[in-house]
ChimeraX commands (.cxc) that place a marker at each C-alpha (Angstrom):
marker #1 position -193.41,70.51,-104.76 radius 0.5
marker #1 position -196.72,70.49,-102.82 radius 0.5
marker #1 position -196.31,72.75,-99.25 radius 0.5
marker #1 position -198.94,73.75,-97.02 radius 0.5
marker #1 position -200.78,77.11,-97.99 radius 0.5
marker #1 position -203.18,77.52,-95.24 radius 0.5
marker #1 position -202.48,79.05,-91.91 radius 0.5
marker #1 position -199.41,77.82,-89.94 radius 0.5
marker #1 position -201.12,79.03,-86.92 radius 0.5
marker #1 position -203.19,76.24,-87.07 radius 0.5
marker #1 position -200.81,74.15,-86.93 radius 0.5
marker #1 position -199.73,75.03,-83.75 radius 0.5
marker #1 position -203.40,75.06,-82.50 radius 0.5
marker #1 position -203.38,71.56,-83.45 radius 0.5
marker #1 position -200.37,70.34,-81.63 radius 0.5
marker #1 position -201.78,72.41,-78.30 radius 0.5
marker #1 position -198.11,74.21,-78.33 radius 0.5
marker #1 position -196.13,77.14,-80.05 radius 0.5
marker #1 position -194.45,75.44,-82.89 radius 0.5
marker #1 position -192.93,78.98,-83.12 radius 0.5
marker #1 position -193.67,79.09,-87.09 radius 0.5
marker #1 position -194.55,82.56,-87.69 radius 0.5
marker #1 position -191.13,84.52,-86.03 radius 0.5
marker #1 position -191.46,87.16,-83.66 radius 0.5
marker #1 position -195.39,86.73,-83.61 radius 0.5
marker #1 position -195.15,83.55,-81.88 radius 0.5
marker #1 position -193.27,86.29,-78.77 radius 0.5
marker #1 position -196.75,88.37,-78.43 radius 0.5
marker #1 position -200.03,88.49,-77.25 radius 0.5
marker #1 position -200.73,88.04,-81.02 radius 0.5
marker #1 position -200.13,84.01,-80.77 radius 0.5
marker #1 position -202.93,82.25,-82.01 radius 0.5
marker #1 position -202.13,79.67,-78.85 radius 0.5
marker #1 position -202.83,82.30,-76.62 radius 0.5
marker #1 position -205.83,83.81,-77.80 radius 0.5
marker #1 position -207.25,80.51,-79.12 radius 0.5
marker #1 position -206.08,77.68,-76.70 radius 0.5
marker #1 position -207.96,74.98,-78.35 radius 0.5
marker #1 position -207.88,72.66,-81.94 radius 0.5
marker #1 position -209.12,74.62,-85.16 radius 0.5
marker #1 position -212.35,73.18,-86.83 radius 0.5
marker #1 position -215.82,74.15,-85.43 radius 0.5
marker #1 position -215.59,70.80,-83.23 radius 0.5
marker #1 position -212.02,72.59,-81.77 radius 0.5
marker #1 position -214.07,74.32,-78.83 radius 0.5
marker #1 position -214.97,70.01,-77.68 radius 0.5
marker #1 position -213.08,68.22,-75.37 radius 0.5
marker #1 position -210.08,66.70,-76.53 radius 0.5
marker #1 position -210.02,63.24,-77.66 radius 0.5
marker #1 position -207.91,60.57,-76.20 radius 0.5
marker #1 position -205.42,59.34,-78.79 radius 0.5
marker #1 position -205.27,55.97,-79.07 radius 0.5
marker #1 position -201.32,54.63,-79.11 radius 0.5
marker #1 position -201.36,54.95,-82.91 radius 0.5
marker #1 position -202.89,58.05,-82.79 radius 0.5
marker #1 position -200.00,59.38,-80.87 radius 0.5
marker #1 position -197.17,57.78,-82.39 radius 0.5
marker #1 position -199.06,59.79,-85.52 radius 0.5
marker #1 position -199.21,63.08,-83.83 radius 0.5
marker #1 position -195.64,63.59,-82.43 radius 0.5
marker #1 position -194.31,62.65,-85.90 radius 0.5
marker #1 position -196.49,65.57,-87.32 radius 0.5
marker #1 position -195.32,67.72,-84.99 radius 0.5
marker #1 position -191.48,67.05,-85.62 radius 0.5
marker #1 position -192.44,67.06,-89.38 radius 0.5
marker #1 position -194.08,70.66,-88.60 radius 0.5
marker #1 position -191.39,72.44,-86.28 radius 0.5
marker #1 position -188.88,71.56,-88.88 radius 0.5
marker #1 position -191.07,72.16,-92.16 radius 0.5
marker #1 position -190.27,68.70,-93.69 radius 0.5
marker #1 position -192.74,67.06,-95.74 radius 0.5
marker #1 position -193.84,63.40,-95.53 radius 0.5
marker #1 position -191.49,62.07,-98.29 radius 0.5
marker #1 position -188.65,63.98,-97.13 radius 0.5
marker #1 position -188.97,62.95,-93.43 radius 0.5
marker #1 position -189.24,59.26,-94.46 radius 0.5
marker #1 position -185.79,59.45,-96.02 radius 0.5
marker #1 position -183.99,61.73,-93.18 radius 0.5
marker #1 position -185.26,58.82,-90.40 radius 0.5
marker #1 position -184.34,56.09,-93.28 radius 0.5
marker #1 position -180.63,57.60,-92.84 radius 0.5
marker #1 position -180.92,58.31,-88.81 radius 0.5
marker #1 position -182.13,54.32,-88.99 radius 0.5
marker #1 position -179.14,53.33,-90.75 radius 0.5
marker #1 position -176.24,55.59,-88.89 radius 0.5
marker #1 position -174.95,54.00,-85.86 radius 0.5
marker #1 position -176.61,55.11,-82.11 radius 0.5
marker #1 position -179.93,55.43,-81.08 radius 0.5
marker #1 position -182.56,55.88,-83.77 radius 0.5
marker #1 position -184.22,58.63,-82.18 radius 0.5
marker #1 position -181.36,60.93,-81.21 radius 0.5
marker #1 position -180.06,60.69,-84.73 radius 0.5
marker #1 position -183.08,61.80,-86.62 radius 0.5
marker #1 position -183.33,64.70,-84.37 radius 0.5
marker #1 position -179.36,65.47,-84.70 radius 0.5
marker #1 position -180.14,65.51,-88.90 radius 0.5
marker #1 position -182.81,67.14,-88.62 radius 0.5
marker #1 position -180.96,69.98,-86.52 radius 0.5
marker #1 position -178.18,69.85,-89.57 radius 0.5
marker #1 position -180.29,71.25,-92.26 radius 0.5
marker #1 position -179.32,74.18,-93.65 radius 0.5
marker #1 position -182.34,75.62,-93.22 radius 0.5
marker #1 position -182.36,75.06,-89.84 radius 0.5
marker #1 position -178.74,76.53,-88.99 radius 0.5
marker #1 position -179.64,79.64,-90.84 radius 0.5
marker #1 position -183.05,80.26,-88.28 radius 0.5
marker #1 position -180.84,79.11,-85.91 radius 0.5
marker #1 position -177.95,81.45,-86.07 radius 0.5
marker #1 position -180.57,84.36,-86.76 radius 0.5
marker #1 position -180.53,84.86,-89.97 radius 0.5
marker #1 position -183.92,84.02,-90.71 radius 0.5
marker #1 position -187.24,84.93,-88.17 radius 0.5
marker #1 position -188.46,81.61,-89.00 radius 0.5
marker #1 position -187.52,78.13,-90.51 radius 0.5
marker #1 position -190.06,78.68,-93.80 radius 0.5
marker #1 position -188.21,82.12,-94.28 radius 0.5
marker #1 position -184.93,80.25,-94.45 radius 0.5
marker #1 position -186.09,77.96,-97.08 radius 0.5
marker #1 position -186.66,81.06,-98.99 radius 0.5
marker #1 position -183.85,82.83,-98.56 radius 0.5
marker #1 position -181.53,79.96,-99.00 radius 0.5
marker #1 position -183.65,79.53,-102.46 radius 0.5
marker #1 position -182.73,82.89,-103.34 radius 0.5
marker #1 position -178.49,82.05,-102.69 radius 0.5
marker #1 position -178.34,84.53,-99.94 radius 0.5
marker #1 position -175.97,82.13,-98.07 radius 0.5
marker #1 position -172.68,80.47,-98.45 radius 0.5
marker #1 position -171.36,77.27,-96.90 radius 0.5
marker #1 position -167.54,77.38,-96.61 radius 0.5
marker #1 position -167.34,80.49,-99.00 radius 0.5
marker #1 position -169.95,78.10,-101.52 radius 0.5
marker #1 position -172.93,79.11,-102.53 radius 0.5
marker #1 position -175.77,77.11,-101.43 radius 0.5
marker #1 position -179.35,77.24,-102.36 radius 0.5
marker #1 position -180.79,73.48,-101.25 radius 0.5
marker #1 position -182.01,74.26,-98.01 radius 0.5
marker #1 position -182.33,70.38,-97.01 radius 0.5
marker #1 position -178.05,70.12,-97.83 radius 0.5
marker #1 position -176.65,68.92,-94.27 radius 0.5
marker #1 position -174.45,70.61,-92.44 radius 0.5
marker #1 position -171.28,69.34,-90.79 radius 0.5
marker #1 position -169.40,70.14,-87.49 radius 0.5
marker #1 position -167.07,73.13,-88.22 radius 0.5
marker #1 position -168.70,74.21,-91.72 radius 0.5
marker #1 position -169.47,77.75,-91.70 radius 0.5
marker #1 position -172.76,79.47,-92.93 radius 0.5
marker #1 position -171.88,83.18,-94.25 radius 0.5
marker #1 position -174.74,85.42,-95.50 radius 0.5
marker #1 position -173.84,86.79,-99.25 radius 0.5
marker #1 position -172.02,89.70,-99.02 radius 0.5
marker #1 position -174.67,91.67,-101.36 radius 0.5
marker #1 position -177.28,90.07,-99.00 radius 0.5
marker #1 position -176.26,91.80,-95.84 radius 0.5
marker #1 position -178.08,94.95,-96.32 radius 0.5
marker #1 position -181.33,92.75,-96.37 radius 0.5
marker #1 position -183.63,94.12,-94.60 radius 0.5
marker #1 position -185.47,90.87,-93.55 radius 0.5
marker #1 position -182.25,89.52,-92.67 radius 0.5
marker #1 position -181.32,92.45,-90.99 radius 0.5
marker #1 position -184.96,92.06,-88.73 radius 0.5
marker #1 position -184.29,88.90,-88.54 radius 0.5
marker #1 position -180.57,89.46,-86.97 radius 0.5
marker #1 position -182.76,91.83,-84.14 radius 0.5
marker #1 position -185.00,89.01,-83.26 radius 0.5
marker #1 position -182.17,86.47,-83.32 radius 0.5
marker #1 position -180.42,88.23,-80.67 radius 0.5
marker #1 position -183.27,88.47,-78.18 radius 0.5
marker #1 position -183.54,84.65,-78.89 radius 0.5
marker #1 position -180.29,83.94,-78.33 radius 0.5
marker #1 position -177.93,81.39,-79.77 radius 0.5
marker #1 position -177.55,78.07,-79.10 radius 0.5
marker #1 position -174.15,76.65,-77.46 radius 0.5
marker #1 position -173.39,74.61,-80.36 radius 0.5
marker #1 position -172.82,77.63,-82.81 radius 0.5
marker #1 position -170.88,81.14,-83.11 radius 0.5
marker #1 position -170.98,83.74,-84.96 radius 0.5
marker #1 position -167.64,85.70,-85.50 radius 0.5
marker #1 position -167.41,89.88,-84.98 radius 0.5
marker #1 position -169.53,91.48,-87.71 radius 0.5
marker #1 position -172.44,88.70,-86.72 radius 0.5
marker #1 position -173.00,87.32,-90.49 radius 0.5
marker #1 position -170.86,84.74,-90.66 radius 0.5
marker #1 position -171.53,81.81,-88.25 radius 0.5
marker #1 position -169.45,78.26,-87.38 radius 0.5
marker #1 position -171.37,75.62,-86.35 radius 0.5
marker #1 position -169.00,74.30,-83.17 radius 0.5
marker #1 position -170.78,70.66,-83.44 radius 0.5
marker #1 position -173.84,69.46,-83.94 radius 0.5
marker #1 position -176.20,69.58,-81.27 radius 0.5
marker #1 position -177.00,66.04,-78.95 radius 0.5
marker #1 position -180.29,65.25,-78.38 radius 0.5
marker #1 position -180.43,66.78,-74.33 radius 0.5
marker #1 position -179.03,70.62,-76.38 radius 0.5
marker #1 position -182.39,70.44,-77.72 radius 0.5
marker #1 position -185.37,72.44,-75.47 radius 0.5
marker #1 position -188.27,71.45,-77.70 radius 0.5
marker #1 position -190.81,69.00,-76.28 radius 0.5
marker #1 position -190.51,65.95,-78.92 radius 0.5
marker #1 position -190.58,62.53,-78.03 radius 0.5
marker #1 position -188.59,61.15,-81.37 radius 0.5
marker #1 position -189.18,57.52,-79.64 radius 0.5
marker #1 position -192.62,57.73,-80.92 radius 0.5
marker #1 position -191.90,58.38,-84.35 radius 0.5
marker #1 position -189.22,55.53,-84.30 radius 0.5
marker #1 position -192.08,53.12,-82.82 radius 0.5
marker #1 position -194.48,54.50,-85.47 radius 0.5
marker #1 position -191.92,53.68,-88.21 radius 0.5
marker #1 position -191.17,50.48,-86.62 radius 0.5
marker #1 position -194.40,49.03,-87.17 radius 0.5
marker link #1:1,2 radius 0.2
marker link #1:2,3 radius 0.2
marker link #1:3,4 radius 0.2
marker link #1:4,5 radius 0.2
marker link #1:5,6 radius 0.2
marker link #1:6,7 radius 0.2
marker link #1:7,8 radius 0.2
marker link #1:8,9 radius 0.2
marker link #1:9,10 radius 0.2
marker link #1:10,11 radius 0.2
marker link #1:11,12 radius 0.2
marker link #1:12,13 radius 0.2
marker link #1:13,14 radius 0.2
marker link #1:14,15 radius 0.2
marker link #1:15,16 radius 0.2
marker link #1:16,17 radius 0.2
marker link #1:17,18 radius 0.2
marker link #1:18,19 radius 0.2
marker link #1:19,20 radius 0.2
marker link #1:20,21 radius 0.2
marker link #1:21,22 radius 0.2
marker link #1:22,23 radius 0.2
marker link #1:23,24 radius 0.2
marker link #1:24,25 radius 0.2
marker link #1:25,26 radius 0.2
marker link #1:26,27 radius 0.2
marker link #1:27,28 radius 0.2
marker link #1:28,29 radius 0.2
marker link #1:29,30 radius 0.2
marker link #1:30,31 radius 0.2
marker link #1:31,32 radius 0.2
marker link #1:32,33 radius 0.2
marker link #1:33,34 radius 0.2
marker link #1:34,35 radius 0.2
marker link #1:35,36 radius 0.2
marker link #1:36,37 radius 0.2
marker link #1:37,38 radius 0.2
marker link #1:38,39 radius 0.2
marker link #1:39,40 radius 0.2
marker link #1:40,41 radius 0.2
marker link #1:41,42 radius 0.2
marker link #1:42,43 radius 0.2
marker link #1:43,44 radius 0.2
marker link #1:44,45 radius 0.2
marker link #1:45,46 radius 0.2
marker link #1:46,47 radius 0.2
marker link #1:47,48 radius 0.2
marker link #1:48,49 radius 0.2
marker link #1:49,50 radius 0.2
marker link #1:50,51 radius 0.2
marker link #1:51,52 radius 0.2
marker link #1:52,53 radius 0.2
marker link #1:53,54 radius 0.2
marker link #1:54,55 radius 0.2
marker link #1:55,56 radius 0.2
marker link #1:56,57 radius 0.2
marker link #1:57,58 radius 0.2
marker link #1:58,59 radius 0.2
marker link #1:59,60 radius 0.2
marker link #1:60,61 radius 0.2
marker link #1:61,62 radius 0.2
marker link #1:62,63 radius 0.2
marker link #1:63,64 radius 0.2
marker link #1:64,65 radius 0.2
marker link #1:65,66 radius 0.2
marker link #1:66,67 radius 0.2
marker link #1:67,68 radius 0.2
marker link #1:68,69 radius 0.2
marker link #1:69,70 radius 0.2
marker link #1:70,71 radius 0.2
marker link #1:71,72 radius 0.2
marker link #1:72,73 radius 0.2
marker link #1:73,74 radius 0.2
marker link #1:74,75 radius 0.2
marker link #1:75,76 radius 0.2
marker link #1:76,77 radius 0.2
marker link #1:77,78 radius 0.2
marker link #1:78,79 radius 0.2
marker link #1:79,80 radius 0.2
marker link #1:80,81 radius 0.2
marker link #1:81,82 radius 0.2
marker link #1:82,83 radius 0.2
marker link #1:83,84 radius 0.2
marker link #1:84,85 radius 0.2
marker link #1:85,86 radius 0.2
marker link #1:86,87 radius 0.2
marker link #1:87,88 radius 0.2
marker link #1:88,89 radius 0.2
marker link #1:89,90 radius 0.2
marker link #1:90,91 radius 0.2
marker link #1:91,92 radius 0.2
marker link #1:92,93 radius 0.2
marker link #1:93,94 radius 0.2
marker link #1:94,95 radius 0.2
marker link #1:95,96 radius 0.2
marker link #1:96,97 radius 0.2
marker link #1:97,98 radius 0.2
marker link #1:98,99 radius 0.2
marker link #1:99,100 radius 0.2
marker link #1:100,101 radius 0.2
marker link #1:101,102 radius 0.2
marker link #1:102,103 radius 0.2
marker link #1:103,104 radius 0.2
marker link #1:104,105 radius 0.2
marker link #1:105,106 radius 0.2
marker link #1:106,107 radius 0.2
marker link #1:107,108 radius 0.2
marker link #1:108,109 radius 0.2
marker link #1:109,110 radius 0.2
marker link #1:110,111 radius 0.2
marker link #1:111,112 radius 0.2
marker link #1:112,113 radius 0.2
marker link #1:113,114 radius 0.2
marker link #1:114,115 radius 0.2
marker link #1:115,116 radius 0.2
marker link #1:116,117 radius 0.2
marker link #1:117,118 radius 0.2
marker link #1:118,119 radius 0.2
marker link #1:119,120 radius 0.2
marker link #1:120,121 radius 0.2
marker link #1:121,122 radius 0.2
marker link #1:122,123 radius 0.2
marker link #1:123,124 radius 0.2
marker link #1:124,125 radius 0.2
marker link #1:125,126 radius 0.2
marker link #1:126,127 radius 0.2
marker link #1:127,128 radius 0.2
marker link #1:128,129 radius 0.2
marker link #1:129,130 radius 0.2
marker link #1:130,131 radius 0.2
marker link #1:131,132 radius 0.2
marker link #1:132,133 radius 0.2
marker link #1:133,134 radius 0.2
marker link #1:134,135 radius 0.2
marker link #1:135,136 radius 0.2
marker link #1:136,137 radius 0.2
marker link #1:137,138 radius 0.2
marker link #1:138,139 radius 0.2
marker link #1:139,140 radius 0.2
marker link #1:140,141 radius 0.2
marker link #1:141,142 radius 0.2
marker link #1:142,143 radius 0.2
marker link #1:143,144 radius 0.2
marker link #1:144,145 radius 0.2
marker link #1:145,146 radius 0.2
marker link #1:146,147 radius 0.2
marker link #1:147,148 radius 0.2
marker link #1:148,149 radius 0.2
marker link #1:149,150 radius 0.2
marker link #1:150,151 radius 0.2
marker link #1:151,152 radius 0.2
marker link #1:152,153 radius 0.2
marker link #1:153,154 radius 0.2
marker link #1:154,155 radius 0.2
marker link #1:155,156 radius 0.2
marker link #1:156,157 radius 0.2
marker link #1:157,158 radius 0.2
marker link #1:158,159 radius 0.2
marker link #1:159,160 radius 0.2
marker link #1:160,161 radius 0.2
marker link #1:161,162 radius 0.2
marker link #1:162,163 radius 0.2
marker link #1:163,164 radius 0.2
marker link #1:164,165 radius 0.2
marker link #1:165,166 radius 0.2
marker link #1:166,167 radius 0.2
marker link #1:167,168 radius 0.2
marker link #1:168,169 radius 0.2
marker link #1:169,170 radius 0.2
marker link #1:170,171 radius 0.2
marker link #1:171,172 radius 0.2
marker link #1:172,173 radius 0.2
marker link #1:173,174 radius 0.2
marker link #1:174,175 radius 0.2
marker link #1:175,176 radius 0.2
marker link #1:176,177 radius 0.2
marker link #1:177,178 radius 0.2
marker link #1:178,179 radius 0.2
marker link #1:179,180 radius 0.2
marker link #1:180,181 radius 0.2
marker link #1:181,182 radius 0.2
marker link #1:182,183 radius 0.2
marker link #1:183,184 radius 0.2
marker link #1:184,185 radius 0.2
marker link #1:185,186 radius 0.2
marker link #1:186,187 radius 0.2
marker link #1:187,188 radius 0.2
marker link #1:188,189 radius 0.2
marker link #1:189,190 radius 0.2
marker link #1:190,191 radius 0.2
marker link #1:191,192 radius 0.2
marker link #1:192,193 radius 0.2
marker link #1:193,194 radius 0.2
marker link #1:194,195 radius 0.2
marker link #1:195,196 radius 0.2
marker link #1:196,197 radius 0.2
marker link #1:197,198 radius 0.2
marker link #1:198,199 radius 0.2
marker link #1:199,200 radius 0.2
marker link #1:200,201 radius 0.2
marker link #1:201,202 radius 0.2
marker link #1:202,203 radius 0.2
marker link #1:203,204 radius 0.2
marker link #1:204,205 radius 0.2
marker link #1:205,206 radius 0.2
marker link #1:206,207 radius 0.2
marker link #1:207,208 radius 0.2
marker link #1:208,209 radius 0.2
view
């Protein structure tokens, strides 16, 4: 499967915000968005084009695709389903996109980032409802809970990763129970839960075309 093997730093250089890609880096002075507020490319240091309307309908869907790590043949399908669910388009594809394993895992604090979740759920160090899991685009349901392996816990990536989740925080929609490696997603998030600047009506206006 192609990914993306250059600097995900860039990325968030590109967008002009912290995509928060690279864990606990994205926290310190060590951001690339705060040492290097401006596009990558030797024409980055220019002023910054307009975008025509196309050109940002184009732009916020790369920058959904990029917070969540979904590439372009995967995010067709996920808004092909949010299209064909009931409710508003939009709120939908960000709801699904939210559900992803992968996601749950970085969001619960298992992971310092949503790449290293891929990863780890790749190498079955997590369980949905006591089942081992290792697709990290499987979606999540309201009340399912995500449990790391119990010869994972010792991990000492996940256990970093537990340390950073913490100063994060977690997000009203999940819990995690006592020993803090077993979590219950609560429900899944609606669309106001989420603090990241997207505008999803762009992407459903882009796709609309």
């Amino acid at each position: 499967m192609a990914r993306y093997k250059d600097s995900v730093c860039k990325m968030c250089r590109r967008e002009g915000m912290k995509l928060f890609l690279k864990g606990d880096r994205c926290y310190s002075d060590k951001c690339a968005v705060e040492r290097r507020e401006y596009p990558p490319g030797q024409h980055g240091k220019g002023k910054r084009s307009k975008f025509s309307e196309y050109g940002s309908q184009l732009r916020e869907k790369q920058k959904i695709r990029r917070i969540y790590g979904v590439l372009e043949a995967q995010f067709r399908k996920i808004f092909a389903e949010a299209d064909r669910r009931r409710g508003v388009t939009g709120e939908n594809l960000i709801q699904l996109l939210e559900s992803r394993l992968d996601n749950m895992v970085y969001r619960m604090g298992f992971a310092n980032s949503r790449s290293e979740a891929r990863l780890l759920v790749g190498q079955r160090h997590f369980k949905v409802n006591g089942k081992t899991v290792t697709i990290p685009s499987y979606f999540t349901r309201s009340g399912d809970k995500v449990a790391v392996a119990d010869k994972s816990q010792k991990l000492t990536r996940i256990e970093a990763a537990r340390q950073a989740g913490q100063r994060r925080g977690l997000p009203e929609w999940l819990e995690l129970d006592s020993t803090g490696f077993v979590g219950t997603i609560k429900m899944l998030p609606v669309r106001n839960q989420i603090t990241m600047p997207m505008n999803e009506h762009l992407v459903v206006e882009l796709y609309s075309k």
